[in-house]
N, C-alpha and C positions, 0 to 999 in steps of 0.2 A: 347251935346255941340259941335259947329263947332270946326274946330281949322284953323286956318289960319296963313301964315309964316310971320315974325319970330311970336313962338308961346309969347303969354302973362305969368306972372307967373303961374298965375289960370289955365289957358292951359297946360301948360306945369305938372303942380301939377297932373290935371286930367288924362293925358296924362300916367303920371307915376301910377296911381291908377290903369288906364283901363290894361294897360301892366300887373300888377304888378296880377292884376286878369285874364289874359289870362294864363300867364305861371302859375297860380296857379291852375288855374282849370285844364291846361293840363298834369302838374306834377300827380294830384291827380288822372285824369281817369287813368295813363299809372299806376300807383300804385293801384289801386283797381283791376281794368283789369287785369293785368299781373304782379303784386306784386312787380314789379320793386324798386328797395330803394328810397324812397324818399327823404333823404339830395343828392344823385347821381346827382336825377335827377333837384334839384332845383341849387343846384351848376352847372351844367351843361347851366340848361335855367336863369339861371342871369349872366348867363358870358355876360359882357361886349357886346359884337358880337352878342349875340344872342338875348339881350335886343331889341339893335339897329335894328335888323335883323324883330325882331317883330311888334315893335313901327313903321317901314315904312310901312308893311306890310298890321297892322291896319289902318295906315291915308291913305293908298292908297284904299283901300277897301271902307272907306266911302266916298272919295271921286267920289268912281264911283259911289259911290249913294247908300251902303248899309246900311240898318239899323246899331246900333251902335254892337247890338247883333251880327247880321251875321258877321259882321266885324270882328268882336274876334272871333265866331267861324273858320273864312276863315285863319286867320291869328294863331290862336290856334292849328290846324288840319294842315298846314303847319310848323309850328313849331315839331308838332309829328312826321312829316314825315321825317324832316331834322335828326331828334335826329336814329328815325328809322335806314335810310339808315346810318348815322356815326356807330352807330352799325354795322349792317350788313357789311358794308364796315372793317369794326377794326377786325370781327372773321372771314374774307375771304369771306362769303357766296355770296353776292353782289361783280361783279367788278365793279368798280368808273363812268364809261362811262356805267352806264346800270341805265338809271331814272326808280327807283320805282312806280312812278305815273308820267300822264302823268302830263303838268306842265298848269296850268293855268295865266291867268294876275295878279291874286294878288298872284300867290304864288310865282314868278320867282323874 
């Protein structure tokens, strides 16, 4: 599905399914992977901020043209990495001015 602004209901509905399946599937690798708690980290990636943070993330990614797949994964895999560094950044390891990765167009 395109999605164009302002989004339609149906858009908007889809919109909220595609997200809703990105941060789920990203919860679930960071928990198989590395056993992470899963209520932590889905309480974490539905906060508010981070939904929004995602859902732009995704429409901006299709809009440069990628498939709907790679979209979620670009915008999934940024999402890890945000969750990443707030960790890393909360037990000292990381200081705040030091990017984990370097940053690309759909992930900034």
């Amino acid at each position: 599905m395109r999605y164009t602004a302002p989004l339609t209901p149906a858009q908007a509905e889809q919109l909220g399914k595609d997200v809703g399946m990105i941060v789920a599937f990203a919860a679930k690798a960071l928990n198989h992977m590395h056993g992470v708690d899963i209520d932590r980290l889905m309480n974490a990636f539905t906060s508010s901020n981070a939904l929004d943070v995602t859902a732009a993330r995704y429409l901006k990614a299709l809009e440069e043209g990628h498939r709907p797949g790679e979209a979620a994964g670009r915008a999934g895999t940024a999402l890890i990495l945000d969750w990443a560094d707030a960790v890393l950044e909360a037990s000292g390891t990381r200081q705040p001015d030091t990017p984990s990765a370097p940053a690309t167009e759909s992930t900034q």
